[in-house]
C-alpha positions in Angstrom: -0.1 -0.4 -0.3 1.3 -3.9 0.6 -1.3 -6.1 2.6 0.8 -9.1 2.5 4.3 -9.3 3.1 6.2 -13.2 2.9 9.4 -14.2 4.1 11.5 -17.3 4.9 12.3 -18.3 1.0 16.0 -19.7 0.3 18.2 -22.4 -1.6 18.0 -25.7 -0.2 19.0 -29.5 -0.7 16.4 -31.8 -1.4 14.9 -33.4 1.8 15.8 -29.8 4.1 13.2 -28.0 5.3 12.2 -24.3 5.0 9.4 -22.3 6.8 7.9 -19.5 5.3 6.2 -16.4 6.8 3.4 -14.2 5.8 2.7 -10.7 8.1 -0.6 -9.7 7.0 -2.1 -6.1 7.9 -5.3 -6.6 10.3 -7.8 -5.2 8.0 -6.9 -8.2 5.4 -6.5 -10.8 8.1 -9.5 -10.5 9.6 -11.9 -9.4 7.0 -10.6 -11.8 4.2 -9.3 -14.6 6.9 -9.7 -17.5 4.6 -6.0 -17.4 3.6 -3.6 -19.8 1.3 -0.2 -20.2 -0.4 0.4 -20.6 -4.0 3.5 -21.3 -6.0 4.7 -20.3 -9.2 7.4 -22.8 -10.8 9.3 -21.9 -14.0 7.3 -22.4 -17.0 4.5 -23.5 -15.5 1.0 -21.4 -14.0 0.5 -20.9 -11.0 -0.4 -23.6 -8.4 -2.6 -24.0 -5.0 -0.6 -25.4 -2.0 -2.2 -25.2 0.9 -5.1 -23.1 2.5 -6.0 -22.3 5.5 -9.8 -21.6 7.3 -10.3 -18.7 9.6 -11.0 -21.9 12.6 -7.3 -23.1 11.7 -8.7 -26.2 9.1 -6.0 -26.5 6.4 -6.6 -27.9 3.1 -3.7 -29.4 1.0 -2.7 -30.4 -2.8 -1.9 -33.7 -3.6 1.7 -33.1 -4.0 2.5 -31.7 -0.8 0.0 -33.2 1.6 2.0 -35.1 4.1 5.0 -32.9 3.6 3.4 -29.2 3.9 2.0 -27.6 7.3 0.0 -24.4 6.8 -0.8 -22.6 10.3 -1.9 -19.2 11.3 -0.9 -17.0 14.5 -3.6 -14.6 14.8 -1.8 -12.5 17.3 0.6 -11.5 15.2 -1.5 -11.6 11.7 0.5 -14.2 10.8 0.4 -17.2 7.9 3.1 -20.0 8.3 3.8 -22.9 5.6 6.2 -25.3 7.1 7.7 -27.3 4.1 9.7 -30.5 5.0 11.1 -33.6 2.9 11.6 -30.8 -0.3 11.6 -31.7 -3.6 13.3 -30.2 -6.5 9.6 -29.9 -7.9 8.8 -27.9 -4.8 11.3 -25.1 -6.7 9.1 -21.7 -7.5 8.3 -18.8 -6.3 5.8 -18.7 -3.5 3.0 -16.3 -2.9 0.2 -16.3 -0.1 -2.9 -14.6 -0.6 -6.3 -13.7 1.5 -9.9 -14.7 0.4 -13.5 -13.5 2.4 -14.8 -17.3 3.8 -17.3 -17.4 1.3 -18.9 -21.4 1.0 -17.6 -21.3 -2.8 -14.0 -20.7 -0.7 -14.5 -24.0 0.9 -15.4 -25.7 -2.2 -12.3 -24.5 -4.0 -9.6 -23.1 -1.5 -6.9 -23.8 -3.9 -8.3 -21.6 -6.8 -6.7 -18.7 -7.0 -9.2 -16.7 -8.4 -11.0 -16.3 -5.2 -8.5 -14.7 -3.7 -8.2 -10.8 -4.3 -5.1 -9.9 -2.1 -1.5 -11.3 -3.1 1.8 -10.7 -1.4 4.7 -10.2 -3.3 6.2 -14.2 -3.3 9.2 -15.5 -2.3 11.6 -17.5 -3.8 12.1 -21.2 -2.8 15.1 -23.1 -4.6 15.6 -26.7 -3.9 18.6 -29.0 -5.0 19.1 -32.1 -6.2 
């Protein structure tokens, strides 16, 4: 079965924007709520981006902060990551994920080992 389902990956120029979707079923978005996006670059592990509370607080990395919005429509069981001002570094395969909102969660929102349900990514390419 697939909980998590992303969308909105393409091939940019550097300094575009791209927003990516993530329909979640209801059982995963409101019983693991605590919910984040990852990326996967080539040749490199896999990376926190941003997280997102079940109140709507969202939690950034260092490289993306300022340029990354993570949001949630609960009505539609929803995850969003608006990505402006991309970077070729931004490049990677991105994958959001759900995690119970457990205090360890708010410690370490960007970990992905707390998080037990993973979509199947989509691919972000961006240009130089």
């Amino acid at each position: 079965q697939v909980h998590l389902v992303e969308s909105g990956g393409d091939s940019v120029q550097a300094g575009g924007s791209l927003r990516l979707s993530c329909e979640a079923d209801g059982h995963t978005y409101n019983t693991k709520a605590c919910m984040a996006w990852f990326r996967q670059a080539p040749g490199k592990e896999r990376e926190g981006v941003a997280a997102i509370d079940r109140g709507g607080r969202g939690f950034y990395a260092d490289s993306v902060e300022g340029r990354f919005t993570v949001s949630r429509y609960d009505a539609k069981n929803t995850l969003y990551l608006q990505m402006d001002s991309l970077e070729p570094e931004d490049t990677g395969i991105y994958y959001c994920a759900a995690a119970a909102c457990t205090t360890r969660w708010y410690i370490s929102s960007l970990n992905p080992r707390l998080s037990d349900t993973w979509g199947q990514g989509t691919q972000v390419t961006v240009a130089s």
